[in-house]
C-alpha positions in Angstrom: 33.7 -22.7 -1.7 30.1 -23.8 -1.1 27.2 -21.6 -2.9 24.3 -20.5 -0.4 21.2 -22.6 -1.0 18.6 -20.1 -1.9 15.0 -21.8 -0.7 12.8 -22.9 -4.0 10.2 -20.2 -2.4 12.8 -17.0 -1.9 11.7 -13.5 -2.9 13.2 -11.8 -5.9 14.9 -8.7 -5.3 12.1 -6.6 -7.2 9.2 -8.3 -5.3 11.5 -7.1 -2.0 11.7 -3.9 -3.1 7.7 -3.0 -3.7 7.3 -5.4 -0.4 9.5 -2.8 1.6 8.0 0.4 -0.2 4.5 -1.0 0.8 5.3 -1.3 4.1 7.0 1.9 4.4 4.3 4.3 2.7 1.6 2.1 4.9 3.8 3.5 8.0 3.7 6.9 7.1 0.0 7.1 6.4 -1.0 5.3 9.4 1.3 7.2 11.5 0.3 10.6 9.9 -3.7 10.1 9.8 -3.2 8.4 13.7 -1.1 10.9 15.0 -1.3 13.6 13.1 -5.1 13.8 12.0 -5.9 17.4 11.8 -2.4 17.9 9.7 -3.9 14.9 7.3 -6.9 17.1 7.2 -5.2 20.1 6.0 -3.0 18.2 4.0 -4.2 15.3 2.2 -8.2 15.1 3.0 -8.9 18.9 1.9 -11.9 20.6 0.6 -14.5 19.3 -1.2 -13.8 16.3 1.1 -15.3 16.8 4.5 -12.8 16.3 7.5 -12.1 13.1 9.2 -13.2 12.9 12.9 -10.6 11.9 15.1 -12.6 8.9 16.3 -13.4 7.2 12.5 -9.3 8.3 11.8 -8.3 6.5 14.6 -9.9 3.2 13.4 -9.2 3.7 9.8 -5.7 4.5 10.2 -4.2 1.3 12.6 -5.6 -0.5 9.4 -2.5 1.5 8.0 0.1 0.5 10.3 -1.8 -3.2 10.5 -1.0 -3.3 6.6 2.6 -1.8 7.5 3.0 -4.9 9.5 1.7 -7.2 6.9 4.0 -6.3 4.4 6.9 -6.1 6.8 6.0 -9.6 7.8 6.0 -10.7 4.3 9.2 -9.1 3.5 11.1 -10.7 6.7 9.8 -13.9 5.9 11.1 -14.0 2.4 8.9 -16.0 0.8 6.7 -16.1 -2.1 4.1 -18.1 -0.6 3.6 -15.6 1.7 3.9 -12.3 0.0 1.9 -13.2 -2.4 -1.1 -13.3 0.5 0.0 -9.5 0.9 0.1 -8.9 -2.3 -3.4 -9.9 -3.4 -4.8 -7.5 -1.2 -2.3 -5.0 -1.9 -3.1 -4.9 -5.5 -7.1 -5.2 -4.9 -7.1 -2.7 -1.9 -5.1 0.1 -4.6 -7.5 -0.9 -7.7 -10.9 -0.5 -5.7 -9.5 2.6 -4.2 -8.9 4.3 -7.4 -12.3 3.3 -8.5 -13.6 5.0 -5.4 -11.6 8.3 -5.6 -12.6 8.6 -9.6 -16.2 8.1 -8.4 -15.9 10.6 -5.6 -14.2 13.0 -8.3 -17.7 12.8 -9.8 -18.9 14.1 -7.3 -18.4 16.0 -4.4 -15.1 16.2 -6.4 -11.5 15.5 -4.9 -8.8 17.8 -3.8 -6.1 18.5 -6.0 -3.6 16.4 -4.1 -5.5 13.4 -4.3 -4.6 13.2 -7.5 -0.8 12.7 -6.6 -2.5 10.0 -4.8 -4.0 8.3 -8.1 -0.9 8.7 -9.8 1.0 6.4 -6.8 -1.7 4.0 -7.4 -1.3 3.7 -11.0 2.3 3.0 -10.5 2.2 0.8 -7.6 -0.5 -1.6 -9.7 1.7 -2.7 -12.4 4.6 -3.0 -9.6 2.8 -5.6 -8.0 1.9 -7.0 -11.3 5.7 -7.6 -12.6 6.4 -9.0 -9.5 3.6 -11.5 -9.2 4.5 -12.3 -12.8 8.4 -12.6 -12.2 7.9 -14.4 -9.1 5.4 -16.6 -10.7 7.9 -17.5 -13.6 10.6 -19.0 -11.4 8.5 -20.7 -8.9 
């Protein structure tokens, strides 16, 4: 019995995994600001914050589901040389954002759920970190 040639540049299971968690909380976001904006409003993008207008939601949110695609792509693919595109602006997208919201905390201040939101972030960074780094190692 013949073992399956695996290609040099195959994804490792844990890259996969934050590949297909990336992709699926970029869905729900896009989907939810896009479709959903006044819920997001109420929700997510509460006081001190001021509301998002349905115009500025609709273009900041297909960004979402453009991202969704990315990382879907990346993921279907299966290779590193191509997640790893994903990835760079995965990881620099989350870190500037975080810089942002702290900033923003400042001053107007953030709601209290955007915190939850920080806390994502400061998991999904070193995510993408061990898998750039395991990936890196056996390529």
């Amino acid at each position: 019995m013949q073992v399956p040639q695996v290609p040099q540049d195959a994804l490792l299971p844990f890259t996969r995994l934050v590949l297909g968690v990336s992709a699926l909380v970029q869905l729900i976001f896009g989907l939810l600001g896009l479709l959903l904006t006044n819920l997001w409003n109420s929700l997510i993008w509460t006081s001190p914050l001021p509301p998002w207008p349905s115009e500025a939601a609709h273009f900041a949110f297909i960004n979402y589901l453009a991202t969704a695609a990315a990382a879907a792509f990346a993921l279907y693919q299966g290779r590193w040389s191509g997640a790893r595109v994903y990835l760079v602006f995965a990881f620099s997208y989350n870190l500037l954002s975080l810089l942002v919201v702290f900033l923003t905390a400042a001053n107007p201040g953030v709601p209290a759920i955007m915190w939850l939101l920080v806390a994502l972030g400061l998991i999904y960074l070193p995510a993408v970190a061990v898998a750039w780094q395991r990936q890196s190692q056996v390529h």
